[in-house]
N, C-alpha and C positions, 0 to 999 in steps of 0.2 A: 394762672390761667389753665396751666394743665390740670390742676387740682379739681377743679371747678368743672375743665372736660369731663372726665372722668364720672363725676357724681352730677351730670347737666340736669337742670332741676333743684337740686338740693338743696338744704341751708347752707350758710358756710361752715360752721361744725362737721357739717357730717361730711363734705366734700374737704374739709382741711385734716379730720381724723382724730386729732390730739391739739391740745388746747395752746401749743407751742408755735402750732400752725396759724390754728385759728385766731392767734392774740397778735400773729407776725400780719396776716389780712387784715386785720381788722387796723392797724398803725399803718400799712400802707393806703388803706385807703380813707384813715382820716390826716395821711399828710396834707399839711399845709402848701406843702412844695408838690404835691401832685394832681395831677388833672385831667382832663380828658385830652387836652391836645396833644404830651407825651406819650399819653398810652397807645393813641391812635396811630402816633407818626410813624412807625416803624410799617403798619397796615396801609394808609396812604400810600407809602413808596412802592408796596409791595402793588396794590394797584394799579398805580403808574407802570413800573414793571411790566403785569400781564395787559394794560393797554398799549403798550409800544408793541408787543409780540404778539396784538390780536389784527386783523386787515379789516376794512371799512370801516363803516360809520359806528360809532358806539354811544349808545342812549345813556342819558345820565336821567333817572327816574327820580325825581324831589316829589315828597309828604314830609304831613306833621302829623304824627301819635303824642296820643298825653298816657302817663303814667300815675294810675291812680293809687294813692294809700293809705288807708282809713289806721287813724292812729287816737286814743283817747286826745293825746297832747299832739299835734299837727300843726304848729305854729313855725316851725322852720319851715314848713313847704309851703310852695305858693298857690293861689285859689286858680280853679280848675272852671268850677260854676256853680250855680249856686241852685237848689233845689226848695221845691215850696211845696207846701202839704195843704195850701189852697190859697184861691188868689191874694195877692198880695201879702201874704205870709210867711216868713221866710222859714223854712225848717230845718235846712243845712249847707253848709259850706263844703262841696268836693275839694280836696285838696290831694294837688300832687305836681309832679312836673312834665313841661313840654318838651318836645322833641322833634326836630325839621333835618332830616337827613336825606344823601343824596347815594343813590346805589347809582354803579358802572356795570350796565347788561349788554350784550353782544346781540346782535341780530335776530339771534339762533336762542336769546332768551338765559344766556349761560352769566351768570354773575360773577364780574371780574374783583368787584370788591367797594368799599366806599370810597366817597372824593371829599366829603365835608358832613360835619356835623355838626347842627347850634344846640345848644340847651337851655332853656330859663325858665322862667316861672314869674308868676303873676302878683305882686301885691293887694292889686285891687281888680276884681273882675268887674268889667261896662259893661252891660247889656249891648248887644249894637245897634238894636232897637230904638233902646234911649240915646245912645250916642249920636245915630243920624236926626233924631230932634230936634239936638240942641245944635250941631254941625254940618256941616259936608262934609264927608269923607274924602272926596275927590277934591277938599283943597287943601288937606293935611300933609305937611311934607311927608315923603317915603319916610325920611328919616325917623320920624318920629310915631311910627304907627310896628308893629307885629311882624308884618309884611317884608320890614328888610329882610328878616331873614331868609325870601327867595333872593332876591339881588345878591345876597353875601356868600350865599353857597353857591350861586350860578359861578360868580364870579371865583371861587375859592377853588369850585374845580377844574374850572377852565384853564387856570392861574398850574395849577399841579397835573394838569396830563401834558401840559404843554405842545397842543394837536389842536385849536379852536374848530378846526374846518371840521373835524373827523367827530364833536361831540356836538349830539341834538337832544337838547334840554326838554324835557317830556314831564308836565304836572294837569293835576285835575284842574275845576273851575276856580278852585281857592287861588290860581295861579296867575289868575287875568290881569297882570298890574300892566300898566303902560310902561311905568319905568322900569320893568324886568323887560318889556321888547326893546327899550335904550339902553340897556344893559348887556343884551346881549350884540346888541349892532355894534356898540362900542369896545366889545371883546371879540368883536367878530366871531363869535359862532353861530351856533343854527338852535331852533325852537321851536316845538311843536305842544300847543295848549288847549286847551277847551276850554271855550269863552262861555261868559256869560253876561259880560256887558251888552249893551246893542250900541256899540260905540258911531260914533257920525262915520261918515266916509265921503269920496269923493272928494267934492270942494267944502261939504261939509251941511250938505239942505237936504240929506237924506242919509240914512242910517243901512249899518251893513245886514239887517234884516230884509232893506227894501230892495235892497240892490240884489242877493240875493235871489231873491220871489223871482226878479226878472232871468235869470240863470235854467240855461238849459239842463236836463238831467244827461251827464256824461257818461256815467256806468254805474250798472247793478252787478250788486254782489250777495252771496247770500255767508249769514254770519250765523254760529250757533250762539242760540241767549237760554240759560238758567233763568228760571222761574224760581218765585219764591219758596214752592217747596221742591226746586232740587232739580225737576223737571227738564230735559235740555230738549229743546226746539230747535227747529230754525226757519229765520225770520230773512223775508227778501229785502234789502236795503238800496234806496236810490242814494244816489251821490254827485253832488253836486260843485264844483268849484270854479275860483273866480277870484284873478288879483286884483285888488284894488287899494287907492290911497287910503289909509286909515288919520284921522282924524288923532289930537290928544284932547284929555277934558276940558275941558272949556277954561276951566277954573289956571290949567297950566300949559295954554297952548306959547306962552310965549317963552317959555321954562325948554321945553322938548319939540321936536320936530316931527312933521307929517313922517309916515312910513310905509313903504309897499309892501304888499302883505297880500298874502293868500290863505283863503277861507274855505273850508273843506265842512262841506254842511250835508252829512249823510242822515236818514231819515227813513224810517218803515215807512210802507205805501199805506198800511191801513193797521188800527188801530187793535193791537191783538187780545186776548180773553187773558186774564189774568196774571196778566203784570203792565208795566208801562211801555212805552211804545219807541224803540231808539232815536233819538236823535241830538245826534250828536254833533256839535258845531267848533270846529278847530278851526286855530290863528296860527301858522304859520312863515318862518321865513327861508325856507327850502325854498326851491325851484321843484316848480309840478308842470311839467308840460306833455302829461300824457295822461289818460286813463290809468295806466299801471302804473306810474308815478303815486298819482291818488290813492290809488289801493295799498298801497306799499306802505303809502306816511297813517294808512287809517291800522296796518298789521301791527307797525311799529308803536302807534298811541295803544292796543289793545295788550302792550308790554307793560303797561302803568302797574298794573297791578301786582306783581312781581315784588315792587318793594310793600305793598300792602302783605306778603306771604312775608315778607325779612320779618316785617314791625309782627304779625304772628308768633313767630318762630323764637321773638324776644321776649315775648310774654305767654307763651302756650311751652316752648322747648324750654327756655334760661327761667320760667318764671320770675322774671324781672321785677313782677308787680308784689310778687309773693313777701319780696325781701324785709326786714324788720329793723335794718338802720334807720335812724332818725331823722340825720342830719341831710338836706337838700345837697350837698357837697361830695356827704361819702356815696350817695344813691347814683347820684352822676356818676362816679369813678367807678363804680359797680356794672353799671350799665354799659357803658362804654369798653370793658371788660365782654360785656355780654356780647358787644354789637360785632366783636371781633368771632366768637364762639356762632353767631348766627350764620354769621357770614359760611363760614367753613360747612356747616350742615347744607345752605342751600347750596352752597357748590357742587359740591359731594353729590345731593339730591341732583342737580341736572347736569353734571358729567355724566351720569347713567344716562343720560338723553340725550345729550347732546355729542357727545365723543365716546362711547362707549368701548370702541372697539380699540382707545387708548392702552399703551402699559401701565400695568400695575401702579409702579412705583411712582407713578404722577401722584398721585394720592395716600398709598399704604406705605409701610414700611418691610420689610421680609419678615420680620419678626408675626407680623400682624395675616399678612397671607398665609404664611404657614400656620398659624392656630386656625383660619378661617377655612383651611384644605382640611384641616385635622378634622375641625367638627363638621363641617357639611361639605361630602361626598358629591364631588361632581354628578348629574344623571349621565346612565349610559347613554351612548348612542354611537353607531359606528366607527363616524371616526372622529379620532384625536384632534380636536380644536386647541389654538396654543391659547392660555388665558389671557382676560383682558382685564380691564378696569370694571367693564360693565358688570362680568361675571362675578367679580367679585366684592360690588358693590350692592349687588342681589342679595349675596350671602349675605353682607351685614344686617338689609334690609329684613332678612327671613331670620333673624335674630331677635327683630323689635318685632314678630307677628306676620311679616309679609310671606301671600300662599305660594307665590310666584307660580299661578296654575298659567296654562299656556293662554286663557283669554282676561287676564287679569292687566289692568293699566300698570304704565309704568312705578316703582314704590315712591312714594310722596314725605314730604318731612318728618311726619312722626314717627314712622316707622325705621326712617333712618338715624333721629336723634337715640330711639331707644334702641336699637340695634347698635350705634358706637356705645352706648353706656355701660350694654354686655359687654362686647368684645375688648374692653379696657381693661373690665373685671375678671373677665378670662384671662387675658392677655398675660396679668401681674399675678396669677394662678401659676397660669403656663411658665416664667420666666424663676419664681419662688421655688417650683417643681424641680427644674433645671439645677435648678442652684443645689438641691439638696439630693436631688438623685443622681444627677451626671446628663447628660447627654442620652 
């Protein structure tokens, strides 16, 4: 793992050195005996860890990324989708593997680390197209459909912080299942989703679209929205909420039970010029009994994306997809590898943001500040400020590129994965130096 720090990006050759290395990697990670659950366990606890010693509520953010890898011979990885070079004709098979993991964020957006992670891959890709044809999906057991794997990681991580009250499960529309909100009432934790069912409600002779419509608007907010090219705006947003009984599908109401539920249906007032128009509809099982209550669970859903920058950082920082093993087993063990290496970057990246004025040592080692004092010279200014972590996680940043001019944002991932990749390379400079010259 350190090897791999060190050269983030790399092949394994060139981040192992020598072929001693690289043949020792390459046997760890087609052991038989090894997997991702050991690799990660040591990083789990650690999580656990920094959520006992963080205060309030902690978001647990679940996606799923695929990982794509174009190989002449691609026959151990699993189908991804299938592409057609005109109707009905099929032209190729994407092949690679899936990934549904679950990151632990703080309030304040600061990423304490991961709580569960599923891997698989696909033998046979269904269209879902074709699949609702010939089926109903709403009377498939959970079991047997994709989807367990929100239930198993809800439950995996709730199972490992051992806090249910204190963890509010946070996914996109993909996340809408009925049996992940009995999943979570039966774990007793908390849930916050964006639906996209228009599920029954009430007694069940009207739907939570309608029921809505009759909903007062209880607070405006205004939110900045990105445009497609890059553009940042801001748009006024009505917000709307309302508990009610929720209904299960029809197909398994005698399976699972009605459930009270609040529904946070925020929505631009008019339709704006060149992008689409917010609205966004959240399920719920917090307690909202205020306007700021509302507001608060709609800052926290706008944390989703956070693990969309991890799954980034796995394939842009670790080039994850880059890698050239074969085997679906050792790419797993590779990755997993990697997810531990992500983690640490975006940390890094928003302890500059979030605790900056932290010591040092939360993060560096002495060895590593003092190379980072040697090559960049604090700026004058009057007086003597004692260092912090922020400060000197600047330096790294202005390592990988960053201007650090006074109206420049705070440095973002890339800057800080190539900025560690320097400072490692200096580092074992600086330390070889030492060794040969003295002190």
């Amino acid at each position: 793992m350190s090897q791999l720090e060190r050269r983030l990006g790399q092949s394994i050759p060139l981040a192992c050195q020598d072929w001693t290395n690289t043949k020792a990697a390459y046997r760890f990670l087609s052991n038989p005996r090894v997997n991702e659950g050991p690799i990660l366990a040591g990083h789990f606890q650690a999580t656990r860890d920094r959520f006992a010693a963080a205060d309030g509520p902690i978001l647990i953010l679940h996606d799923t990324t695929e990982f794509t890898y174009y190989r002449e011979s691609a026959q151990s990885l699993g189908v991804l989708h299938k592409g057609f070079k005109s109707w009905g004709q099929e032209r190729y098979v994407v092949r690679g593997i899936l990934m549904h993991s679950s990151l632990a964020v703080t309030t304040e957006g600061l990423p304490l680390g991961l709580t569960a992670i599923k891997f698989w891959s696909r033998s046979k890709f269904k269209g879902t197209n074709a699949l609702k044809r010939s089926v109903n999906p709403t009377r498939v057991p959970i079991e047997e459909k994709e989807s367990i794997r929100w239930l198993e990681n809800l439950e995996h991580s709730t199972e490992l912080l051992g806090d249910p009250e204190r963890c509010v499960h946070i996914g996109d529309r993909e996340s809408d299942i009925y049996e992940l909100f009995c999943a979570a009432e039966r774990s007793k934790t908390k849930f916050l989703l964006r639906t996209c069912v228009d599920r029954l409600a009430g007694e069940g002779k009207h739907t939570i679209s309608a029921a809505m419509k009759g909903a007062k608007v209880k607070a405006t907010c205004r939110v900045d929205i990105r445009d497609p090219k890059g553009t940042v705006t801001e748009a006024t947003v009505e917000v709307r909420y309302e508990r009610l009984q929720i209904q299960p599908p029809i197909g398994k109401q005698k399976k699972y039970p009605c459930l009270a539920l609040t529904v946070i249906h925020a929505q631009e007032r008019t339709k704006p010029r060149g992008r689409e128009k917010i609205d966004w509809k959240l399920i719920t099982n917090l307690p909202i009994r205020s306007r700021k209550d509302a507001l608060e669970k709609l800052s926290w859903y706008a944390m989703r994306w956070k693990i969309e920058t991890f799954h980034k950082i796995l394939k842009s920082g670790c080039k994850a997809e880059a890698s050239k093993l074969r085997a679906a087993e050792r790419i797993v063990n590779l990755i997993a590898v990697f997810c531990i290496l992500s983690w640490h970057i975006f940390w890094m990246t928003m302890m500059n943001r979030v605790a900056p004025a932290a010591p040092p040592g939360v993060a560096l080692t002495s060895i590593e500040t003092c190379v980072l004092d040697l090559l960049i010279q604090d700026r004058a200014s009057g007086k003597t400020r004692p260092a912090t972590l922020g400060s000197y996680l600047t330096k790294i940043a202005r390592l990988g590129g960053y201007l650090a001019r006074a109206k420049d944002p705070p440095p973002g991932n890339a800057v800080m994965w190539r900025g560690m990749s320097r400072l490692t390379d200096i580092e074992l400079g600086f330390v070889m130096g030492t060794q040969l010259v003295g002190n």
